[in-house]
C-alpha positions in Angstrom: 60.7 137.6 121.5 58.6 141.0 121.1 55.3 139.5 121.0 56.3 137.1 124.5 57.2 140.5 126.0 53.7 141.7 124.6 55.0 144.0 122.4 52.8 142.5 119.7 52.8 145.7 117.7 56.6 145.3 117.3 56.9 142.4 116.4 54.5 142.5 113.5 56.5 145.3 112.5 59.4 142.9 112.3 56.8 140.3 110.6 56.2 142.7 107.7 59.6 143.7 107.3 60.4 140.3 106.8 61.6 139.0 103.1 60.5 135.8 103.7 57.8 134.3 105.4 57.6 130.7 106.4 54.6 128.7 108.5 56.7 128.7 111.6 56.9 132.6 111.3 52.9 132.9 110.7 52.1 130.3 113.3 53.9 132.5 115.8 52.6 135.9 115.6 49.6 133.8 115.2 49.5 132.0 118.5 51.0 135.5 120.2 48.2 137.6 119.3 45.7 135.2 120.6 48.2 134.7 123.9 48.0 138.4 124.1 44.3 139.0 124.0 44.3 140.2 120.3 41.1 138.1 119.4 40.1 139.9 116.2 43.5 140.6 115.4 44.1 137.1 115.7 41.4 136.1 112.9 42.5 138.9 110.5 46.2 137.4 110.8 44.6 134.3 110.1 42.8 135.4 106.7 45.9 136.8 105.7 47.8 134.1 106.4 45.3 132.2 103.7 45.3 134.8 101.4 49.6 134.0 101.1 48.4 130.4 100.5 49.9 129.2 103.8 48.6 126.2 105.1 47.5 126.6 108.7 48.8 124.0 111.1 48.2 122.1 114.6 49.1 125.0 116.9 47.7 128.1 114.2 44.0 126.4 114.3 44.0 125.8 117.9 44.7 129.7 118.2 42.1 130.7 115.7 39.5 128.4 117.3 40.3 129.6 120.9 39.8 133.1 119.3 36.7 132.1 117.9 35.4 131.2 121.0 36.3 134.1 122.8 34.9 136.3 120.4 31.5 134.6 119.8 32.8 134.1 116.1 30.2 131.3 115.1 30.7 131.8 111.7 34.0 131.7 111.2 34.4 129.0 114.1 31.8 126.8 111.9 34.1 127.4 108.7 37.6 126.3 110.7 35.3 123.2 111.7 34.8 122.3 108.1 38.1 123.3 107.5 39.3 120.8 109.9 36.8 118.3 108.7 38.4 118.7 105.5 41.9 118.6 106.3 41.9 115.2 108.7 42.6 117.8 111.7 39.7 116.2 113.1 41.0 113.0 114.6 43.9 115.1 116.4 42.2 115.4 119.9 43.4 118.7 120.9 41.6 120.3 117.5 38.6 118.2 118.4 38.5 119.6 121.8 39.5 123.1 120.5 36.3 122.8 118.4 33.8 121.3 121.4 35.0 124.4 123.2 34.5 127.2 120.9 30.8 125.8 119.7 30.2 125.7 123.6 31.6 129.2 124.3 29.6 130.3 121.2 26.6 129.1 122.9 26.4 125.9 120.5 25.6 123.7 123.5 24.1 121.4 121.8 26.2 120.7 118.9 29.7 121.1 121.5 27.5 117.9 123.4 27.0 116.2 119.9 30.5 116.4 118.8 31.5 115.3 122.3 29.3 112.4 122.3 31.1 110.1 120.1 34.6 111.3 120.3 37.4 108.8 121.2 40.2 109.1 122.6 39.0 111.8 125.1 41.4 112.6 127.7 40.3 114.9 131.3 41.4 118.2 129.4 38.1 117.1 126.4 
C-alpha cells in the first residue's frame, strides 16, 4: 500500500522489518520500485533478492528487464537473458518481449531484431 502511494522508502522499511519474507513479498517491492522510477534501486533489490536464494518469477523479471532498459544496463540485462534462457522463461511471450525491448533500449538493435525474427507467438504489444 506504501509503495502504490509512492512512499517506497516506507514500505521497505516495513519489508525489512518483516520476519518472514516470501516471493510474493519480494516480487512487490520489486515491481514498485521499478513503477516508481527507482531503476537502480530496482536491480540492487533484485541482487538481494538472489543473495536470500529467492527465485525470481514472471512479474520480478519483467521489472528487472524493464529497469535494465531504462538504465542502459547491458550487462546485467544480457545476464537476466541467460537467466531466462536457463530457466524456460523464454517461451513466455511477455519475458521474450521484455528482453527484445531492453536489448533495443540498450541500443542492441541488432540482436532485439534477431531475437524478434523468429519469435512465435508474437502478439501487437511484441
Amino acid at each position: 500500500m506504501y509503495a502504490k502511494c509512492g512512499c517506497v522508502e516506507d514500505a521497505r522499511l516495513l519489508f525489512d522489518k518483516m520476519p518472514v519474507r516470501d516471493l510474493g513479498c519480494w516480487t512487490s517491492m520489486i515491481s514498485r520500485y521499478v513503477h516508481n522510477g527507482y531503476d537502480g534501486e530496482t536491480l540492487e533489490f533484485f541482487d538481494l533478492m538472489r543473495r536470500f536464494d529467492v527465485k525470481p518469477n514472471r512479474v520480478s523479471l519483467l521489472s528487472v528487464l524493464f529497469a535494465c532498459g531504462h538504465l542502459g544496463a547491458l550487462r546485467k540485462g544480457e545476464w537476466l537473458h541467460n537467466y531466462v534462457i536457463q530457466t524456460g522463461f523464454d517461451s513466455d511471450i511477455l519475458i521474450s518481449t521484455a528482453v527484445i525491448d531492453m536489448y533495443a533500449k540498450c541500443g542492441s538493435l541488432d540482436l532485439a531484431q534477431y531475437l524478434f525474427d523468429p519469435t512465435r507467438g508474437k502478439d501487437i504489444v511484441c
